[in-house]
N, C-alpha and C positions, 0 to 999 in steps of 0.2 A: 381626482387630486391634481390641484395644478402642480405643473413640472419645474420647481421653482426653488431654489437655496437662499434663505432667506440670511441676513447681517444684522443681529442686533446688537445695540450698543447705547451708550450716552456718556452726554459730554460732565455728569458726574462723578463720573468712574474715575475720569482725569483729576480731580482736586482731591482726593486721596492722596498723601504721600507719609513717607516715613522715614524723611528727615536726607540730606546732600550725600551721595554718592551708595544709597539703600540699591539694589539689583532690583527688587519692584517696583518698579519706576511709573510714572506716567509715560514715560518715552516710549514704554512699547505699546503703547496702542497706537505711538504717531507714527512707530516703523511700520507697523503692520497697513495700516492705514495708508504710506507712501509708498508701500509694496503694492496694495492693490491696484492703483492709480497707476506707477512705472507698467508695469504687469500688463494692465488694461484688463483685469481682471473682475474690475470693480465692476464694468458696465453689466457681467453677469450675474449680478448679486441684485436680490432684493433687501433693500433697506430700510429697518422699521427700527424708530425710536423706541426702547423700554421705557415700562412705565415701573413705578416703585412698589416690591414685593409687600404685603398686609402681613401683620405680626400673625393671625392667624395660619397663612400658607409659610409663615415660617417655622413655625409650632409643628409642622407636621414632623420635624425633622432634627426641632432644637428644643430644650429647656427653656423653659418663660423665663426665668431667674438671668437665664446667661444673657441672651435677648436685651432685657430689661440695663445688665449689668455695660452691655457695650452702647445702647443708647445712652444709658447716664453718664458715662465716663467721655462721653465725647458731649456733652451739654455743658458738665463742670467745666472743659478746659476751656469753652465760651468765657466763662466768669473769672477762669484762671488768666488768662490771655490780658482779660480787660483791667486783670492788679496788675499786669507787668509780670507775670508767670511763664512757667516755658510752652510753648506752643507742641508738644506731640507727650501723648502719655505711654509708658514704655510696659508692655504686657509679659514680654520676655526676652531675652537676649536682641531674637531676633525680628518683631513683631512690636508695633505701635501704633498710635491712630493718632490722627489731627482731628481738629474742628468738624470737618468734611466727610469723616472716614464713615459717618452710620449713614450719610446718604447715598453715598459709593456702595456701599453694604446693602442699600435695598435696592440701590438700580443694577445692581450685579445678579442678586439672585430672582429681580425682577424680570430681568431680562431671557432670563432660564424659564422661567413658568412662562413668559410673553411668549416665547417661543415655542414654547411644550403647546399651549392653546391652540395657535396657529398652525402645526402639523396637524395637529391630532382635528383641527377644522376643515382639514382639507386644502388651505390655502397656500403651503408650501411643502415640497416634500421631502424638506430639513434644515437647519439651521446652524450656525455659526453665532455665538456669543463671545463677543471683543470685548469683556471687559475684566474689568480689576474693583476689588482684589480677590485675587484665586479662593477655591473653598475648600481642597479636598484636605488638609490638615486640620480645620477644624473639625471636634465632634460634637457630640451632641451638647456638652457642658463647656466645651473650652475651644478659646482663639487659640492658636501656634503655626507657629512655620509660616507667616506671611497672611493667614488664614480667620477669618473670623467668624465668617457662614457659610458654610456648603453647598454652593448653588447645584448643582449637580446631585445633590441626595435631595434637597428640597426641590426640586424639579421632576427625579422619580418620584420620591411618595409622593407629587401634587398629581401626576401622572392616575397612578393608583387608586388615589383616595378621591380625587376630583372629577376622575374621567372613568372610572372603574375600572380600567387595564386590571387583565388578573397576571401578566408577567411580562416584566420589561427588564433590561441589561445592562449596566454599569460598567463601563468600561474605561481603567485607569492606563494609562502610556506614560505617565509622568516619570521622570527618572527615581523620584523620593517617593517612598509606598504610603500610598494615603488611606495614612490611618484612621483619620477623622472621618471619610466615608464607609469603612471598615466597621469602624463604631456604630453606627449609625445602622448599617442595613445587616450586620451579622444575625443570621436567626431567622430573617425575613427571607424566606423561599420564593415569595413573589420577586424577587431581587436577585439576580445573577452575577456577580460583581466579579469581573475576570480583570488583573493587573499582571504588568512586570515592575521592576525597580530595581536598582542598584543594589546589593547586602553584601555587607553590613554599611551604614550609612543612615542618615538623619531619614525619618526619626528612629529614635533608642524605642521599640515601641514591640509589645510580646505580642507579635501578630495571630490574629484568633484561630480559631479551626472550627469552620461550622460547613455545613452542608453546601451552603450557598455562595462559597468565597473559592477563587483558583489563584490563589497566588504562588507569582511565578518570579524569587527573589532570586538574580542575576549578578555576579560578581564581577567588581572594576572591569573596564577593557573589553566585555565582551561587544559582539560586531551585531550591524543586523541582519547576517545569515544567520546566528546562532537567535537571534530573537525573533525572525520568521519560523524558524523550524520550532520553536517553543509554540508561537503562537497554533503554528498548524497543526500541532498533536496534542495540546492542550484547552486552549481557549476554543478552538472552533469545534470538536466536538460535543463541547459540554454547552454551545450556546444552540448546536443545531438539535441537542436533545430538550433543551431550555423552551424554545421557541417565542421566542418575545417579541413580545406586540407593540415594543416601542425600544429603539437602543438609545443612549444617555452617554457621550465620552468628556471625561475631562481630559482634555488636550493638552498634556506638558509637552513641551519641546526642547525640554535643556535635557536629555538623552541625548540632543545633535551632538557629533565629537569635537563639535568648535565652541560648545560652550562649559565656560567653566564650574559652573555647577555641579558638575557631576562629570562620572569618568566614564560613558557610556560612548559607543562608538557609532550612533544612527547617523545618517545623512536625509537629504529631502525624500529620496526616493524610500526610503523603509516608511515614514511617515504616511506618503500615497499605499504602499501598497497594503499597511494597515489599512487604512482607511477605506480599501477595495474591499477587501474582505468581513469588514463590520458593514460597508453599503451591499454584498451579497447576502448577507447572512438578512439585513433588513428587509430587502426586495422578495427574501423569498417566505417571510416568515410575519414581515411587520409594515408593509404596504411603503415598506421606503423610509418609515417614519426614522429619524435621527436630530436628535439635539446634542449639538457641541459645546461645550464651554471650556475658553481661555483658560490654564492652570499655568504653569512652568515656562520657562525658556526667557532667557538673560542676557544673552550675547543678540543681539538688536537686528543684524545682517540676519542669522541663524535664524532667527527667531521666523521674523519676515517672510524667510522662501520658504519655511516650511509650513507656517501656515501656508500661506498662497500652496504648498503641494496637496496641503489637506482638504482646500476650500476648493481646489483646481477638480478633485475627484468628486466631490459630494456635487458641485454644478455642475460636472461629468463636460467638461468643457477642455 
């Protein structure tokens, strides 16, 4: 296996938006993106364009019906656009889509299976996924919280179903508990899905209890000693009894304490040293293999250096 962190992305991810002054912005793939670059980080990174997810490796993970329902709803606003109609359709408070948004949607979770390929080929040993929009709120039937498709569960089960992994790891950091991956993989023991989150906090959602799930819901203000020492007496045992042949993280980064998101108190350094610990638990269990995907983080500065802390560990550079 080449020794190699690979950067996928596309410049469709960017023409998604939802509407002037939304916190899911396009902007943050250009901070993230001017971070690498300031950083000189980038030159360590291999760079592969994603290519667009197939409704079938979407299906491993979503209803036909829901699928079907956000391609259509972004075709009409073509026809709405061209009466003199409003240009974004509005799903829920907080969640909308433009014109753009189902092709953002398949190069986001396109870029998650691109990736998943490519480790599991040997030709990189892990990856980083830069794109928008996040998945882990969507479930199997329904868009919410910013969320349409869950790159990251559709990325496991292609893992599984594609490649025959009999057990790979899901791993949420995001400040808001993703429910919509929850949904998705509760039940499936091939699936080890270990989170923290903020609680009580968005979403309002009656978190499962199945075998295969460690959720680890965290109250306002806590710091990242008190969420290392979780992780270390939680998460890490039940992944090294697990043993997965391939780890999976949605990446949120609005736990930083400088974004307002949420009221979590991580800094860069908790972010790394996550991320040491899920590349140990890989190296000794799953040949290195990890796939990252973009979820959270809002505050643009914040956002920036901690990916660069998370991208810094995985190209061990």
């Amino acid at each position: 296996m080449r020794q190699a962190t690979g950067y996928f992305t596309h410049k469709n991810c960017r023409r998604h938006e939802m509407g002037p002054g939304h916190p899911e912005c396009p902007q943050r793939l250009d901070a993230i993106e001017d971070r690498l670059l300031i950083s000189g980080l980038d030159v360590a990174l291999e760079r592969r364009e994603a290519t667009p997810a197939s409704m079938a490796d979407l299906e491993l993970a979503h209803g036909r019906m829901h699928l079907a329902a956000l391609r259509g709803l972004t075709e009409c606003l073509r026809d709405e656009i061209a009466a003199g109609g409003p240009s974004h359709a509005q799903l829920d408070p907080d969640t909308c889509i433009n014109v753009h948004s189902w092709d953002a949607i398949l190069y986001a979770a396109g870029a998650a299976i691109d990736a998943t390929d490519a480790v599991m080929a040997g030709e990189l040993t892990n990856a980083f996924c830069a794109v928008r929009p996040p998945g882990h709120h969507a479930t199997r039937n329904q868009a919410m919280g910013f969320c349409f498709v869950n790159n990251v569960a559709v990325a496991a089960k292609y893992a599984l179903e594609r490649h025959g992994l009999k057990r790979v790891a899901l791993i949420d950091f995001d400040v808001h508990h993703g429910n919509g991956s929850e949904d998705i993989v509760a039940g499936d023991e091939r699936i080890l899905m270990c989170s923290y989150y903020q609680h009580p906090y968005y979403p309002e959602w009656s978190h499962a209890s199945a075998p295969n799930l460690v959720n680890l819901p965290v109250p306002a203000y806590s710091r990242g000693a008190e969420i290392r020492t979780l992780i270390e007496t939680a998460w890490l045992p039940r992944l090294e009894a697990h043993r997965p042949e391939m780890i999976f993280i949605s990446a949120g980064f609005d736990a930083h304490r400088e974004d307002d998101m949420g009221q979590l108190g991580l800094v860069e350094q908790d972010f790394a040293w996550i991320t040491q610990r899920l590349k140990e638990v890989a190296q000794r269990h799953a040949q290195g293999r990890i796939v990252s995907c973009l979820e959270g983080g809002y505050d643009l500065s914040a956002l920036a250096r901690s990916v660069e802390a998370h991208l810094r560990v995985l190209a061990d550079v």
